[in-house]
C-alpha positions in Angstrom: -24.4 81.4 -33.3 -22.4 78.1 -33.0 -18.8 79.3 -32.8 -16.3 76.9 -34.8 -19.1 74.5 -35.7 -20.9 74.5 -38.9 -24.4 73.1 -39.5 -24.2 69.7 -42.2 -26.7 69.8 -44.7 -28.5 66.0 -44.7 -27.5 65.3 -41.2 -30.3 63.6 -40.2 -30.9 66.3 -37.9 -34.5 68.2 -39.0 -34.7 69.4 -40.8 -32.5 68.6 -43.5 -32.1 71.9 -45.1 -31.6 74.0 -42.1 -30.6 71.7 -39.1 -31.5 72.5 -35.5 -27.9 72.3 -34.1 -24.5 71.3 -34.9 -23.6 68.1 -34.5 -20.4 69.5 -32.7 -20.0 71.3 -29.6 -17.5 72.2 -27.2 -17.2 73.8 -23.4 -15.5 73.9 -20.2 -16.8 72.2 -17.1 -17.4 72.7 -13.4 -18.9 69.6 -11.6 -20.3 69.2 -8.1 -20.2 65.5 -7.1 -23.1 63.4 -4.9 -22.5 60.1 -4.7 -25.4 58.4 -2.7 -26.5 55.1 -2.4 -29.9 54.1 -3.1 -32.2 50.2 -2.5 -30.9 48.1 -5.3 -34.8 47.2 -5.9 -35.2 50.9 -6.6 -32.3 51.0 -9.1 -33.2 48.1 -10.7 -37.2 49.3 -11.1 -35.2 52.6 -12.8 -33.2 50.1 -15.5 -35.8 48.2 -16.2 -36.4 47.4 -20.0 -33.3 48.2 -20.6 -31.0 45.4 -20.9 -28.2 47.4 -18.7 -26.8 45.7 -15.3 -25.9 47.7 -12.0 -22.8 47.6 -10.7 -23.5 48.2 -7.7 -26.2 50.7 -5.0 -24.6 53.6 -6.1 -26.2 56.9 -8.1 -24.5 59.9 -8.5 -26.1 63.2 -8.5 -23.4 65.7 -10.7 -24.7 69.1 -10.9 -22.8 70.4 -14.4 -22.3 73.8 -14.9 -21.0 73.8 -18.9 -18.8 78.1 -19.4 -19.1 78.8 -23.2 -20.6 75.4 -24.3 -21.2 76.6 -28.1 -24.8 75.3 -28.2 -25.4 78.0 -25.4 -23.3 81.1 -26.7 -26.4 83.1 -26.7 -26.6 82.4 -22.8 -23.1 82.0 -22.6 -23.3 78.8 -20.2 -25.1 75.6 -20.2 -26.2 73.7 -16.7 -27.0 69.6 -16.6 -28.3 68.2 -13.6 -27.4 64.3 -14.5 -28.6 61.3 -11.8 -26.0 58.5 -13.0 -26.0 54.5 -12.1 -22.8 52.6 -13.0 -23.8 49.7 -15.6 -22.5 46.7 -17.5 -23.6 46.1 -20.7 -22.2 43.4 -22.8 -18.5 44.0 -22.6 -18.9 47.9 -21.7 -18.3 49.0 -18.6 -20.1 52.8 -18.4 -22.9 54.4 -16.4 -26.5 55.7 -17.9 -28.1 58.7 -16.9 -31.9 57.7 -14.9 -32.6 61.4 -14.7 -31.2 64.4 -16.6 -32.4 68.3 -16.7 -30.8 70.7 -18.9 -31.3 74.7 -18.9 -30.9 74.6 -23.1 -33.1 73.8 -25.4 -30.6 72.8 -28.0 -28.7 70.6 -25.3 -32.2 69.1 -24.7 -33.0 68.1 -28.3 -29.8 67.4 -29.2 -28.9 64.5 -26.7 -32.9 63.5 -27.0 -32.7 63.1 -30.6 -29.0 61.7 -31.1 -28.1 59.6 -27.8 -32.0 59.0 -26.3 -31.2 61.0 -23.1 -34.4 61.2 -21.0 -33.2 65.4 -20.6 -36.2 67.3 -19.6 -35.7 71.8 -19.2 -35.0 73.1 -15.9 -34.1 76.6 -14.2 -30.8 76.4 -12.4 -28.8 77.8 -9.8 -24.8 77.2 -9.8 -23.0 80.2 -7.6 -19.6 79.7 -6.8 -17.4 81.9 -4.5 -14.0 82.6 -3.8 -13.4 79.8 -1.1 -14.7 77.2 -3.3 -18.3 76.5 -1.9 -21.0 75.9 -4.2 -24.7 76.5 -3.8 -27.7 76.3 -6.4 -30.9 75.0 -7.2 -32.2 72.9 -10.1 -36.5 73.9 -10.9 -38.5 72.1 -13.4 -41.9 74.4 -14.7 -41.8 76.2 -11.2 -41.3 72.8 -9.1 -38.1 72.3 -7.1 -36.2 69.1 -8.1 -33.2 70.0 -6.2 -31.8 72.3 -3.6 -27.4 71.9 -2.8 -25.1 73.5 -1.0 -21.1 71.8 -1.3 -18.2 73.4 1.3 -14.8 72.3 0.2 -13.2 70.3 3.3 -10.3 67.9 3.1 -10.5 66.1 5.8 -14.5 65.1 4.1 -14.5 61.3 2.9 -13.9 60.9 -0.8 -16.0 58.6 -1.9 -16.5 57.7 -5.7 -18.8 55.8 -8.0 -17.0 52.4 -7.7 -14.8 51.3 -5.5 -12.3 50.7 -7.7 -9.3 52.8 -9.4 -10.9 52.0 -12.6 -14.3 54.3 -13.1 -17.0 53.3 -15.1 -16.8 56.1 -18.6 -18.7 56.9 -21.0 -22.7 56.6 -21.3 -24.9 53.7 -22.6 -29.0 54.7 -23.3 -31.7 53.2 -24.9 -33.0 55.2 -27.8 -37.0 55.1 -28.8 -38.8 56.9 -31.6 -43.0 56.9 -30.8 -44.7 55.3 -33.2 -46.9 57.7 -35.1 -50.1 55.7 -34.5 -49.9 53.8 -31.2 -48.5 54.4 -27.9 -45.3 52.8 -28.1 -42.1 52.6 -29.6 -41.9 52.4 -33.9 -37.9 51.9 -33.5 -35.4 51.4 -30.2 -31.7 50.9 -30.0 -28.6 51.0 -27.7 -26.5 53.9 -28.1 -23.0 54.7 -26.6 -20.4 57.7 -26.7 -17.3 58.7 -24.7 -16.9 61.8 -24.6 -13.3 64.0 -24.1 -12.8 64.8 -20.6 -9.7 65.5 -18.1 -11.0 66.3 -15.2 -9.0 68.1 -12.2 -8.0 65.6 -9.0 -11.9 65.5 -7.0 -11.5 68.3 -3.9 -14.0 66.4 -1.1 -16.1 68.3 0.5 -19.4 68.1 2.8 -23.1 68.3 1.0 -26.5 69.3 1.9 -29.0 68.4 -1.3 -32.6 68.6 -0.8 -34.6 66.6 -3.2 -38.5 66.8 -4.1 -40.7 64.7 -5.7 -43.3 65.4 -8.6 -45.5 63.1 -10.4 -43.4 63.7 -13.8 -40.1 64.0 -11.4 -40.0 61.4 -8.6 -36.6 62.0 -7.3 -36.9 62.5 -3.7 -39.0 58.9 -3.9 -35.2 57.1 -4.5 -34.2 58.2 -1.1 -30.7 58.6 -1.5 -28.2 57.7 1.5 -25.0 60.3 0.7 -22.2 58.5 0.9 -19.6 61.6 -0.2 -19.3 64.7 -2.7 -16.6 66.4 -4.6 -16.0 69.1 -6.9 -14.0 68.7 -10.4 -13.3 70.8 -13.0 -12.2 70.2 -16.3 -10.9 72.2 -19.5 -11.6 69.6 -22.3 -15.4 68.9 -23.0 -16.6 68.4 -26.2 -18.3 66.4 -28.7 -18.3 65.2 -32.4 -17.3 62.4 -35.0 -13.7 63.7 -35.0 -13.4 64.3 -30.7 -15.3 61.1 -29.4 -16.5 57.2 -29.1 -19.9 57.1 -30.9 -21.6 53.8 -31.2 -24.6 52.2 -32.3 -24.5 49.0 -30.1 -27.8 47.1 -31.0 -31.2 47.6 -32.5 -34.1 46.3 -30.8 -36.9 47.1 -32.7 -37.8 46.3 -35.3 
């Protein structure tokens, strides 16, 4: 059900005699681009209690469409909708993920449990055709979170996260487990990984992306300015202790 990957017995995934998932995976990837620029107050109000420092106004909306990612093979495709600042922290240089959605429910537990990725299930939407336009939809319980529709174009600006040839990589979170008797955190650290990637030189392109707000999913209520979008692609995804950058940075409680 997992293709290459076995499952490890004692792996600290639950439970320990028949664990959930793998703790490797690996896909393709096909990645429509928004970058946007939203009020630095709104940004910060997003990081807050988190120790992590903007680089700059900038949050990407990357709508991730993952072919044959082995957690999926059932559905034969997994889709990430990921809203990403650009951070600092300490001497990292990375980006953290304010919102994420993801159509899988092993891709959901998975980064929950192992990175602290604030992934909550969505529908989805990613249709492609032969010109290389891109339209789709992301829907959370029968809400719409986002509506996009991306038209290749090179004379389109491309604009990226930074302005700078060096992008921020990797991703930085804050991982909490709830305390059994009391609202609020029993144990929280400061995870990073790196994953593989090699993604394709971005195509620019124009972008209209609809967003709506929810109590539980405020997203139209950071009122993105878009600055640019792309598409990439890229062959090499994949995670695991043998294929990427794992770290446990710092615990903060207790």
């Amino acid at each position: 059900m997992y293709g290459p990957f076995k499952l490890y017995p004692n792996s600290g995934v639950n439970p320990h005699h028949s664990p959930a998932y793998p703790l490797e995976w690996d896909c393709t990837l096909r990645t429509v681009e928004v970058v946007t620029r939203v009020a630095p107050d709104k940004i910060a109000a997003m990081l807050e209690g988190s120790g992590f420092e903007p680089v700059n106004d900038r949050v990407a909306f990357r709508f991730m469409l993952s072919p044959g990612h082995t957690l999926s093979i059932p559905n034969g495709e997994m889709f990430d909708l990921m809203i990403t600042v650009p951070v600092r922290y300490g001497d990292l240089y990375t980006q953290t993920h304010v919102y994420m959605y993801c159509s899988d429910a092993m891709g959901m537990a998975a980064g929950r449990e192992l990175f602290g990725y604030n992934k909550k299930d969505c529908t989805y939407l990613f249709s492609e055709d032969p010109t290389g336009s891109v339209r789709g939809w992301v829907n959370r319980r029968g809400f719409q979170v986002a509506e996009y529709a991306f038209i290749p174009d090179p004379d389109a600006p491309l604009v990226r996260l930074v302005d700078a040839d060096e992008q921020p990589s990797g991703e930085i979170h804050v991982r909490r487990l709830p305390h059994p008797e009391r609202p609020e955190p029993a144990y929280e650290d400061v995870v990073y990984r790196k994953t593989p990637l090699a993604y394709t030189d971005p195509i620019p392109g124009r972008i209209q992306m609809n967003l709506y707000s929810t109590v539980f999913d405020p997203v139209a209520d950071m009122e993105p300015e878009i600055l640019g979008a792309h598409f990439m692609t890229s062959t090499v995804y994949a995670g695991g202790f043998d294929k990427e950058d794992r770290r446990l940075i710092k615990v903060l409680r207790p």
